[in-house]
Every structure is written in C-alpha cells, then in structure tokens.
C-alpha positions as CSV (number, residue, x, y, z in Angstrom):
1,X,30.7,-19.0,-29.9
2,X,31.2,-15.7,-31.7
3,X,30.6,-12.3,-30.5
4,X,27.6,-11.6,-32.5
5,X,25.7,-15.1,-31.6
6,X,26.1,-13.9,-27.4
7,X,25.1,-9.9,-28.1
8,X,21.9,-11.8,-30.4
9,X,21.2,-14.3,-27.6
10,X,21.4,-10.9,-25.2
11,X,18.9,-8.8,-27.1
12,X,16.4,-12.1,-27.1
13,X,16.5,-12.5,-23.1
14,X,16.2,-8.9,-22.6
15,X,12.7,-9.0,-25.0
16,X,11.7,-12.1,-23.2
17,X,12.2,-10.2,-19.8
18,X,10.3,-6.8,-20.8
19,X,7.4,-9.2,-22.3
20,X,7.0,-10.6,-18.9
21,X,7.4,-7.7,-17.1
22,X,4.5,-6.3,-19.0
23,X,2.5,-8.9,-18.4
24,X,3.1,-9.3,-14.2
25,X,2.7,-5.7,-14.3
26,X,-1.1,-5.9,-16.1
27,X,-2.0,-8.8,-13.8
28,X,-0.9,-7.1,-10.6
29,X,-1.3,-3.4,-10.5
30,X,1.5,-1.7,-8.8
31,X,0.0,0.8,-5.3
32,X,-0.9,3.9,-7.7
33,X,-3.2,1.9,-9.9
34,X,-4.8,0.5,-6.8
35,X,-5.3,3.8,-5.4
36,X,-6.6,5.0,-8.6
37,X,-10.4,3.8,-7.6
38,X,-12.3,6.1,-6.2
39,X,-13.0,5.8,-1.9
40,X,-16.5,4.3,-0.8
41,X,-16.8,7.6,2.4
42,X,-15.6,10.8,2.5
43,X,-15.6,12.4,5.6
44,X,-16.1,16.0,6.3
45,X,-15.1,17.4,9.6
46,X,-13.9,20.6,11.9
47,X,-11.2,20.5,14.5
48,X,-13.7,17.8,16.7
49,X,-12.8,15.6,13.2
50,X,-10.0,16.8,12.5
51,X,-8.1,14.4,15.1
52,X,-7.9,11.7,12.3
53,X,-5.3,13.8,10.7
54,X,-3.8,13.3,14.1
55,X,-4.3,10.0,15.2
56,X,-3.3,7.9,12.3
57,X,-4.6,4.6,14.3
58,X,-8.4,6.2,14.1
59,X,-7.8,6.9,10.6
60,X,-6.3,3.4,9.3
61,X,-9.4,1.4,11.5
62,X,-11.6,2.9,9.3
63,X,-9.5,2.5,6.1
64,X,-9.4,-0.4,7.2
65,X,-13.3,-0.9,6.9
66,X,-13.7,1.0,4.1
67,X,-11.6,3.5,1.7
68,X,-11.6,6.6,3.3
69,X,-10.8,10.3,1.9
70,X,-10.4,12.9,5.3
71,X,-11.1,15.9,4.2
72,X,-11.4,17.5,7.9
73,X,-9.9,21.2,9.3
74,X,-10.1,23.5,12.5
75,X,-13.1,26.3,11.9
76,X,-15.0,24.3,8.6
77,X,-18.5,25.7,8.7
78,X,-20.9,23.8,6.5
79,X,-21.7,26.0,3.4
80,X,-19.9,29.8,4.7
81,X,-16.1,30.2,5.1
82,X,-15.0,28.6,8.1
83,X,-14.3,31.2,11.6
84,X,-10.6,31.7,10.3
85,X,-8.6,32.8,7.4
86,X,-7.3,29.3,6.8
87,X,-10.6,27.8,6.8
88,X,-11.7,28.6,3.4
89,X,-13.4,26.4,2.1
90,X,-17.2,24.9,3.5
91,X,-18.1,21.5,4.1
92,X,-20.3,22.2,0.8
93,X,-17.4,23.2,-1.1
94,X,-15.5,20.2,-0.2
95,X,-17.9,18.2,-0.8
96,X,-18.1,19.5,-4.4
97,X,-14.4,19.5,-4.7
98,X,-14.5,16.1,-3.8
99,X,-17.2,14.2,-6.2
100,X,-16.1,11.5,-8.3
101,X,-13.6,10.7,-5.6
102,X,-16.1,8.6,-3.7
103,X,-19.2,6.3,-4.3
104,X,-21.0,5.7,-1.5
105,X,-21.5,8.1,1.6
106,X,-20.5,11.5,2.7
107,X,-20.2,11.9,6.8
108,X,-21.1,15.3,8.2
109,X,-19.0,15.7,11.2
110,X,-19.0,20.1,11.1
111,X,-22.0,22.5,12.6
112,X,-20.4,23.3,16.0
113,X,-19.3,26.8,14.2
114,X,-22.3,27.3,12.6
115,X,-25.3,29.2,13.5
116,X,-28.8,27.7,15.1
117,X,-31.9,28.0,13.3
118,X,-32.7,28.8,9.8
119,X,-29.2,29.1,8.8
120,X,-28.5,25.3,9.6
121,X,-31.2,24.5,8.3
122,X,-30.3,25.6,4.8
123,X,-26.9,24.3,5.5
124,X,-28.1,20.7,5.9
125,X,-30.8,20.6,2.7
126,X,-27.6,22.5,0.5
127,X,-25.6,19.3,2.0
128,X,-28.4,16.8,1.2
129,X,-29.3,18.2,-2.1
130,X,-25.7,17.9,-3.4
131,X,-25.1,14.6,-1.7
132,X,-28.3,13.5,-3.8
133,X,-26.7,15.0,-6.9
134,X,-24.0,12.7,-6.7
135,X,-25.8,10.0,-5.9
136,X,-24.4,9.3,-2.1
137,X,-25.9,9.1,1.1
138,X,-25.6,11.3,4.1
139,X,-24.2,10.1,7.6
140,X,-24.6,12.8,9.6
141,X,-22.9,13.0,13.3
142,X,-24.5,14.4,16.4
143,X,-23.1,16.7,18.0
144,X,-21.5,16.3,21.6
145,X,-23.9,18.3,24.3
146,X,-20.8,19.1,27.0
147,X,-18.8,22.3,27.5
148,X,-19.6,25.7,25.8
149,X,-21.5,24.1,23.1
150,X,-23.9,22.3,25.6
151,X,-27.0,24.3,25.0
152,X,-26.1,24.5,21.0
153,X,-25.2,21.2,20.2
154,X,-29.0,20.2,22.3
155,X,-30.3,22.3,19.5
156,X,-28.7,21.4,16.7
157,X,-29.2,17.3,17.4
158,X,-33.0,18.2,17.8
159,X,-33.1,20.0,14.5
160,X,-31.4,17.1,13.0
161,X,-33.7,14.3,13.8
162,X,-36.4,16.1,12.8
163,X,-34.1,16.4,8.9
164,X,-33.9,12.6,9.5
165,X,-37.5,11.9,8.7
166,X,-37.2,14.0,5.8
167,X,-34.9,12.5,3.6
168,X,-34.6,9.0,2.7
169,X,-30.7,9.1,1.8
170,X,-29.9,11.1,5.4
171,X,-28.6,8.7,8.3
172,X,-27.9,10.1,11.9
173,X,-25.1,8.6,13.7
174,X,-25.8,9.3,17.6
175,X,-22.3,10.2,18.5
176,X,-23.7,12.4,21.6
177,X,-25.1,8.7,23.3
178,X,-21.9,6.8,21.9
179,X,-19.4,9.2,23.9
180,X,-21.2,9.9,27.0
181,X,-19.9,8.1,30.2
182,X,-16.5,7.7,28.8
183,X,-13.3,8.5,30.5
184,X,-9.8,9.5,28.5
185,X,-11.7,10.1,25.4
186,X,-11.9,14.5,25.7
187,X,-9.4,17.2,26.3
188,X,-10.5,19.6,28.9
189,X,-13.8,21.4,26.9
190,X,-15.6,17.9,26.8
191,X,-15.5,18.2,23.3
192,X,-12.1,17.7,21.3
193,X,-10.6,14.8,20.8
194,X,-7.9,12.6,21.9
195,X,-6.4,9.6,20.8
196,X,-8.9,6.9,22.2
197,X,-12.0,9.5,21.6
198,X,-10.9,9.6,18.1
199,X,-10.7,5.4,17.5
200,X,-14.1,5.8,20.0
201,X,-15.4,7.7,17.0
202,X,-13.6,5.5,14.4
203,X,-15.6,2.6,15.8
204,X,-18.9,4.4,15.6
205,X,-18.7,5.5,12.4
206,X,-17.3,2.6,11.2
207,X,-20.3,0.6,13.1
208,X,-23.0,2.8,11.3
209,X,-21.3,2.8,7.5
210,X,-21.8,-1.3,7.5
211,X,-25.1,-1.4,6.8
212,X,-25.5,1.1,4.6
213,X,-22.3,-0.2,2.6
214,X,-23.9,-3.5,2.6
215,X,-27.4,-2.5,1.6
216,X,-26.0,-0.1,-1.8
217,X,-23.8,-3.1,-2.6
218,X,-26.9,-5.8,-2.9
219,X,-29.1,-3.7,-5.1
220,X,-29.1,-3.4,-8.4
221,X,-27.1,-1.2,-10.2
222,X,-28.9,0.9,-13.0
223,X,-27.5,1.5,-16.5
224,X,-27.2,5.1,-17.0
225,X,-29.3,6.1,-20.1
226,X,-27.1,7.6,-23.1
C-alpha cells in the first residue's frame, strides 16, 4: 500500500471521528451547557444565611431539590447598604442583579439589620414589587426571636404576617417555630448558625419550596404577546 492511499485513509478516519464527536457532543451537553439554564430559587441572606457559603452539605441538600443561586453576606440590609463597608449591595439590589438567572422564587432570609416600622415596611413592598416584576414569588423567612434580636425579630415576624395577607405571590416560611427547641443548631447568640442549624434550615426551606415548585410547574404557561 503506498504512502498516499494510508495518509488518504488517515484524513477519512479523522473526519469520521470529528463528525461523531459533534454529534455526542449535541446529544449530551458537556457541565457548562447544563449550567447554562437559569436556577428555579435564589436565595437572599445576611450572616444568619450566609452559613451556606459555609456548610457546603446545607447548600448541596437544596441543590439538590432545586437549582439554587446563594447570593447571601454578613451586614445585607434589604433595600440600604448593608452595616459595613463590604456590604454594598441590598437584598433589592441583588435581587435586581440577579433576574434572568432564576424562574421561580426569591427567599428573603435579611431584615435582622434593618430598622422596625415604616422602613421595613417599604423594604418588603420594594422586595415584592420587583419579585412581581420578574414574575417570581416571595418566600420570606421569619426571623429567630432569641438573643439581642428577641424583641425585634417578635416585631418584625408580626409585621410580616400581616404582608402575608396582602400579596398573593408572598409565602412565609415559619423558621422562628421550625428552630425552637433544638439543640447544636446555634452559636452562642441563639441566632447564627452552625452546621446542623444550617441543613435544619436547608430542610425547611426546601420543605416549603415543594409546593410552590409543584403548583407553577402544573399551570399553564402563557405566550408572551409580541
């Protein structure tokens, strides 16, 4: 067999090969392409959150569930710069930053920073208005009534039920009730989280998402006018 018959033969496999790499490659997406889809929940969070950038078992038990984007840190306030320099941006702004990202639901897990009265109230119809903008729903979190924050997180949970009635896309997930009675969940302000406090709030939230996941995925989606 000559020289230029085997370098022909050569260039043929090679084609063949590249053809059929193509094609496995348009039949199974590689890990990027997967990833390319947008999440189903964002989560919004301060420093009580922000253990899932900790505890990557909390993190993957809801990924786990349901794509997940963590977009948590120490200080967020919901629509003002957090209480330190590093805390730029709001809940608000992430959640801004954020749209087209995710489909489905937003959870609120920031306000222990923030101020009672009027001032969360504007924070949470700002949240609810944007949320409704993008067309998601809001889980919002309770917050824990323990340590310093005892008398303000009492408040704050009050104010929110009452937000509950109020709009139809707003869901509260009773994380106050969930964690009370538990041992090796806290550090020492009754607050913060460990590791099996965090999965304790991976399971809640995880527990409350379901339905709502389930209901938005049986109805009907509607064709956007052009």
């Amino acid at each position: 067999m000559g020289t230029l018959s085997v370098v022909k033969r050569s260039r043929v496999i090679f084609v063949a090969v590249a053809m059929l790499s193509v094609l496995t490659g348009a039949s199974n997406p590689t890990r990027a392409q997967q990833h390319a889809d947008p999440a189903r929940v964002l989560v919004l969070g301060d420093s009580v959150f922000n253990a899932f950038t900790h505890v990557d078992s909390a993190a993957e038990l809801m990924n786990q569930r349901q794509t997940t984007i963590f977009a948590t840190q120490g200080c967020q306030r919901l629509i003002n710069e957090g209480c330190m320099d590093f805390a730029k941006l709001s809940a608000l702004q992430q959640l801004r930053r954020h749209a087209g990202k995710f489909t489905d639901v937003v959870v609120i897990g920031t306000g222990y920073n923030d101020r009672l009265g009027p001032e969360f109230k504007a924070a949470v119809s700002a949240i609810m208005k944007e949320a409704e903008a993008q067309g998601v729903e809001v889980l919002w979190v309770t917050y824990r009534v323990a340590g310093n924050v005892k008398g303000k997180s009492r408040v704050l949970n009050s104010q929110l039920r009452r937000f509950d009635q109020r709009w139809e896309s707003l869901h509260v997930a009773d994380w106050d009730a969930h964690s009370k009675d538990t041992e090796g969940w806290f550090r020492e302000d009754g607050v913060h989280l460990i590791t099996r406090g965090a999965i304790g709030l991976a399971k809640l939230l995880n527990g409350e998402l379901a339905p709502i996941l389930e209901r938005r995925d049986a109805s009907p989606v509607v064709p956007s006018v052009p």
